[in-house]
VEXSE-57065 format. One record per residue (C-alpha): residue in one letter; z, y, x. Coordinates in steps of 0.25 Angstrom, whole numbers, plus 5000, padded with zeros to 4 digits. Layout:
N
SITE:r:pz:py:px
SITE:A:Z:Y:X
...
END
This chain:
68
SITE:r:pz:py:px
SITE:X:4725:5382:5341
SITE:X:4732:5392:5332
SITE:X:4727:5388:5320
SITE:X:4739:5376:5320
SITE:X:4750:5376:5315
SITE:X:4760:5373:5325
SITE:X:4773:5366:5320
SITE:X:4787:5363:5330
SITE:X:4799:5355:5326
SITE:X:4809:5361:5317
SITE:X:4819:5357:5326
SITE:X:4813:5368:5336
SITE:X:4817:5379:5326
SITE:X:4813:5392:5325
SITE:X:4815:5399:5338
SITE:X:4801:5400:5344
SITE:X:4808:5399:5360
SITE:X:4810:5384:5358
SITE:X:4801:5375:5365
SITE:X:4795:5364:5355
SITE:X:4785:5356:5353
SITE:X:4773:5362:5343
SITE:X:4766:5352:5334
SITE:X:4751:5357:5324
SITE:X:4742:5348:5318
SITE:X:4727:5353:5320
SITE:X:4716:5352:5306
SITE:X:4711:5340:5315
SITE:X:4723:5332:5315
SITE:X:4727:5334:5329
SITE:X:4741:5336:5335
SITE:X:4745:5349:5342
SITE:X:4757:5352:5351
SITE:X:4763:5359:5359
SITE:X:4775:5365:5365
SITE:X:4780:5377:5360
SITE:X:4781:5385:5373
SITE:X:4768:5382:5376
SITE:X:4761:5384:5365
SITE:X:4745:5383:5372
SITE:X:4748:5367:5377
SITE:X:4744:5360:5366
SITE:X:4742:5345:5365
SITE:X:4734:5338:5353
SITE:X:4735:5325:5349
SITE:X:4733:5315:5336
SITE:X:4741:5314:5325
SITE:X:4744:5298:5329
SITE:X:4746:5301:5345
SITE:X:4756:5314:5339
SITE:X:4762:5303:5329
SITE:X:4765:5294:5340
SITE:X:4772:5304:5346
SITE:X:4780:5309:5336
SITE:X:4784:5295:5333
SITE:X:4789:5294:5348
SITE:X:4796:5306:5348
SITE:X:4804:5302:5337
SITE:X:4806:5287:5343
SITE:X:4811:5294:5355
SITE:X:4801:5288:5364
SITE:X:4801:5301:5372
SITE:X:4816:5304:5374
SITE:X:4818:5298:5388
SITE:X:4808:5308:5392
SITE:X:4815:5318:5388
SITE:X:4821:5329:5399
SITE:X:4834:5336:5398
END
């Protein structure tokens, strides 16, 4: 999988010891992610399923599973 090109949220910033979440899009169209701390889990998914997603997150349909 080196051949994508892994993208992270700006709001992570530079330092490399913070823990995000790595998005690439492969030549086929799939989604790939992964957390940045472990970088050789990666999950694949299509574009409409990550849409969904992303659409969620920003709905904050996810919130109340959020840990503290």
């Amino acid at each position: 999988m080196s051949e994508l090109a892994w993208r992270k949220s700006s709001f992570s910033g530079d330092d490399a010891s913070r823990d995000c979440v790595e998005v690439a899009v492969a030549r086929d169209g799939q989604i790939h992610f992964r957390e940045s701390d472990t970088p050789d889990v990666v999950a694949v998914t299509t574009p409409a399923r990550w849409g969904a997603f992303v659409k969620g997150v920003k709905a904050g349909e996810f919130d109340e599973r959020l840990t503290s």
